[in-house]
LOTIKE-608941 format. One record per residue (C-alpha): residue in three letters; x, y, z; residue number from 0. Coordinates in steps of 0.5 Angstrom, whole numbers, plus 500, padded with zeros to 3 digits. Layout:
% residues N
REC residu xx yy zz num
REC ala X Y Z NUM
...
This chain:
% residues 105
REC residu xx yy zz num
REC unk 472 207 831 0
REC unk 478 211 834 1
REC unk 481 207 840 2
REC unk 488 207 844 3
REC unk 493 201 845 4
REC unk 499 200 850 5
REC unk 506 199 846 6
REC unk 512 195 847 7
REC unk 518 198 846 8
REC unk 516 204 845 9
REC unk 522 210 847 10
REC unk 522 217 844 11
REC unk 520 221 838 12
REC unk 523 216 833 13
REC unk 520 209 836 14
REC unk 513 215 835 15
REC unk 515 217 828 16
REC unk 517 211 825 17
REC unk 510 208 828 18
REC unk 506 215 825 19
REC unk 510 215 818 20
REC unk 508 207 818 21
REC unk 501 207 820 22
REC unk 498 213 818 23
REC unk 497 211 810 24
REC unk 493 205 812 25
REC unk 489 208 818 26
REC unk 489 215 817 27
REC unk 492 219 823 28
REC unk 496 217 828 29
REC unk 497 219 836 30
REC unk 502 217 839 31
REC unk 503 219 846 32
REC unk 510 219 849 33
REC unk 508 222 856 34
REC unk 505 216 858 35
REC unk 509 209 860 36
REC unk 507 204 857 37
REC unk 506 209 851 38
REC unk 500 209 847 39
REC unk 498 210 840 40
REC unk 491 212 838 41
REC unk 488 211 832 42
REC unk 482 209 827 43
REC unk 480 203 826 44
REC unk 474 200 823 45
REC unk 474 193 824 46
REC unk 477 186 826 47
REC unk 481 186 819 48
REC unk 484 193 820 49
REC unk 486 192 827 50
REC unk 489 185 825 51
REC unk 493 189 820 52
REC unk 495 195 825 53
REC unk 497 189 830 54
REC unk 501 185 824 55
REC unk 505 192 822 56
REC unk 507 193 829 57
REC unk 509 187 831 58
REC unk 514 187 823 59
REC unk 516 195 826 60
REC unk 518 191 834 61
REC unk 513 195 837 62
REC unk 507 189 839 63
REC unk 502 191 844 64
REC unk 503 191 851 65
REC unk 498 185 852 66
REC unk 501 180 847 67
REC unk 504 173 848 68
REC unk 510 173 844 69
REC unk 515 167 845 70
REC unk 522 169 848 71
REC unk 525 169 841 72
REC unk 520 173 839 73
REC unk 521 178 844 74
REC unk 528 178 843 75
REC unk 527 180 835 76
REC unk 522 185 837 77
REC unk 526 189 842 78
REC unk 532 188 836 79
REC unk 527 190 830 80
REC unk 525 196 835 81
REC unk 532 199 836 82
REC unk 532 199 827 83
REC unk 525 202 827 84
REC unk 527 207 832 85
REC unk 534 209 829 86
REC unk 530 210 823 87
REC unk 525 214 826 88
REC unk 530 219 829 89
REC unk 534 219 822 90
REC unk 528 222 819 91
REC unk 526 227 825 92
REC unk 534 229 824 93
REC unk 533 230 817 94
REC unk 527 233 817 95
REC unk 529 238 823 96
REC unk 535 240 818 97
REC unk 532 241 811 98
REC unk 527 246 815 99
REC unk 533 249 819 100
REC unk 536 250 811 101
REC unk 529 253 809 102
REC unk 529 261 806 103
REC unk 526 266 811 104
């Protein structure tokens, strides 16, 4: 079932790149809609099992659901791991826009 959930620490196109690159080989494509605050990823889910699994990758990336009780300190490593994920993201994105740029009409 296709379903769409409110993400923490969520703030460009690299939070959103790294959470597609890292969530659609197990869950086939992902959406993630950058217009909207809190942001929202939709994707598809087929059961409790994926959903843990979805919502464990999250969290390990620093983007939990907006909905989730975390500890202060977990928070705290959240938004930290967040900040590297979207790094990450932005570096790749970067990349990508500079290897087309270099492409052969």
């Amino acid at each position: 079932m296709r379903r769409s959930f409110a993400l923490a620490n969520v703030r460009c196109a690299g939070c959103a790149r790294t959470i597609e690159r890292a969530l659609s080989p197990h869950f086939g494509p992902v959406h993630v809609d950058l217009t909207q605050m809190p942001r929202i990823v939709t994707v598809e889910l087929k059961g409790p099992e994926e959903e843990a699994r979805f919502k464990e990758i999250l969290i390990s990336l620093g983007y939990p659901l907006i909905d989730e009780r975390l500890s202060t300190g977990a928070a705290i490593g959240a938004k930290a791991r967040s900040l590297v994920s979207c790094a990450i993201g932005k570096f790749t994105l970067a990349k990508g826009e500079e290897n087309g740029s270099h492409q052969s009409p």
